[in-house]
C-alpha positions, 0 to 999 in steps of 0.5 A, spaced: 838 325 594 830 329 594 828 335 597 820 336 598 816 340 601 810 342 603 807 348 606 799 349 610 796 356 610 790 358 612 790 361 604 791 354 602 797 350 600 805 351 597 808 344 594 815 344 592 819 340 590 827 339 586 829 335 581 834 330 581 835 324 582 842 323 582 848 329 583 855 326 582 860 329 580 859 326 572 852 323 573 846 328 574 840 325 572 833 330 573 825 327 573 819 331 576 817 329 583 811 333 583 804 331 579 798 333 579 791 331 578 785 335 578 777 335 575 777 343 575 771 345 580 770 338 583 778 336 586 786 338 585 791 334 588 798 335 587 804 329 589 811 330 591 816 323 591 821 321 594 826 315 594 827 310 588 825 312 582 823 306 579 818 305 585 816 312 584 815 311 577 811 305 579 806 307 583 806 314 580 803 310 573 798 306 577 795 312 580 795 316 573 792 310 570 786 309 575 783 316 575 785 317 567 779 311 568 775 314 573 777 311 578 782 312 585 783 319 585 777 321 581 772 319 585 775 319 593 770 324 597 775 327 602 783 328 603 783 323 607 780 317 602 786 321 597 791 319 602 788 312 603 788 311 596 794 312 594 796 308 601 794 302 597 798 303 591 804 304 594 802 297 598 800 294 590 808 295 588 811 294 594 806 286 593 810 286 586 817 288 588 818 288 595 821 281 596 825 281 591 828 288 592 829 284 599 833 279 596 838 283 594 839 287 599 835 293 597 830 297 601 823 299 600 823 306 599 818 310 597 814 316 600 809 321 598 807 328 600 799 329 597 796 335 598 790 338 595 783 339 596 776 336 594 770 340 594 765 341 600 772 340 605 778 344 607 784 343 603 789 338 606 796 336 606 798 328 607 805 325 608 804 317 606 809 312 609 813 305 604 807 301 609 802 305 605 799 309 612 800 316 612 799 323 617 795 329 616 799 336 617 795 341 622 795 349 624 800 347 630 804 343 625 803 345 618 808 343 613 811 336 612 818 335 609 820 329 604 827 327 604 834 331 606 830 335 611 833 338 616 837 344 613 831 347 611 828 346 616 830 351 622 826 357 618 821 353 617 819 352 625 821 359 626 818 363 621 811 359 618 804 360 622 798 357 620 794 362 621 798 369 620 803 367 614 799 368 607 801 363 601 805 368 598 809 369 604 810 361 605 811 361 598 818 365 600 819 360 606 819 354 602 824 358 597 828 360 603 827 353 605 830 350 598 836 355 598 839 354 606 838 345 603 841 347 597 847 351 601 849 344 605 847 339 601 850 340 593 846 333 592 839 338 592 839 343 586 834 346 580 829 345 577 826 347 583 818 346 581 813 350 586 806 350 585 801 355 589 793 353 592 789 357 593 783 355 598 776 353 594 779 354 588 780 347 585 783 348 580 792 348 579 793 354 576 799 357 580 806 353 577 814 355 577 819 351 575 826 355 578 832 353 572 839 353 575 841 360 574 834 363 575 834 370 575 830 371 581 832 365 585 839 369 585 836 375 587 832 371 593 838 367 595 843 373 595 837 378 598 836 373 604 844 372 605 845 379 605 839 381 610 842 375 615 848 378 616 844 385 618 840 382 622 846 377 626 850 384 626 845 388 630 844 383 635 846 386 642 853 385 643 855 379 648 858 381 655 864 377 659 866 377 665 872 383 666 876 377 670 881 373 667 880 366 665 885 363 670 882 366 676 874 365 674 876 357 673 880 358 680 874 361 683 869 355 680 873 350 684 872 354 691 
């Protein structure tokens, strides 16, 4: 199973991403998800994968091996042609082995998250499809999610606003968001990698990678239980009809 996030600020970008890429119980196997390319003062982009890891490694080769030449990435004008870039390397492997993943049964899965900035435009986030196609998110939208999603994203939907949550504080969502997937999903856990974008900055230089027992990655996850159950505590308490429950469905029926 796979986890990755990323967030849109109006301060730039949060990626995060787990690191496994099975999770039985006597097989557990850990690979980075997110990779990063950047030319400091002209571009930085950083990409999260998803779903097989051969197909991942494919593509992920083929992209480091086209902008260590000069080429793809190192030389796109926009965040859009970023995405159409990588669109046509996801489409270059699915030439070489789709067919044959299709002859046994195997399904082409592979997405990506890219976001980043290229300079003279404002940062972006990208989510590209297995057909090479991709979206952007927006302010009404600002964060794309790769992967066993659903868990952390309730507190996403709640809690993050383009315009009004700073990228330290959507840092912290993402974490929230890693530890309320972690909590229903055992297949989710650490390394759990988190890099922070500073818009105009085109640089990468705001990484962590949070190891299983990390200190403040426990403090977080035990703060946040402990001010969720405060916060459900103080609710105003429920109201219920004085009525018994036999005459108020009698009462129903007249």
């Amino acid at each position: 199973m796979t986890y990755c996030l990323g967030i849109m600020t109006q301060e730039g970008l949060v990626m995060a991403s787990d690191s496994r890429t099975n999770a039985g119980f006597d097989d557990l196997n850990i690979a980075s998800k997110m990779h990063n390319f950047s030319q400091p003062g002209e571009r930085a982009f950083v990409v999260l994968n998803s779903g097989s890891l051969s197909l991942s490694q494919s593509v992920i080769n083929l992209v480091k091996a086209r902008f260590g030449a000069g080429e793809g990435l190192a030389r796109v004008n926009s965040m859009y042609e970023a995405a159409r870039e990588l669109g046509e390397c996801v489409r270059h492997v699915a030439e070489l082995d789709r067919a044959a993943l299709e002859r046994d049964n195997y399904t082409f899965n592979l997405h990506l998250l890219l976001g980043g900035q290229v300079r003279g435009e404002q940062p972006a986030l990208y989510m590209i499809y297995p057909q090479g196609n991709a979206i952007c998110a927006t302010e009404e939208s600002p964060f794309l999610q790769l992967g066993e999603y659903k868990y952390g994203r309730p507190l996403l939907d709640r809690g993050v606003v383009f315009n009004s949550t700073s990228l330290m504080v959507a840092a912290k969502y993402a974490l929230l968001s890693f530890d309320a997937t972690m909590r229903s999903n055992s297949a989710i856990g650490p390394p759990i990698e988190l890099l922070l974008y500073r818009k105009n900055s085109l640089i990468l230089d705001c990484y962590r990678k949070f190891n299983h027992g990390d200190a403040e990655l426990q403090a977080i996850h035990s703060r946040w239980e402990q001010s969720l159950r405060r916060a459900v505590e103080d609710l105003p308490d429920l109201r219920f009809a004085d009525a018994p429950l036999e005459e108020s469905a009698q009462s129903l029926l007249i």
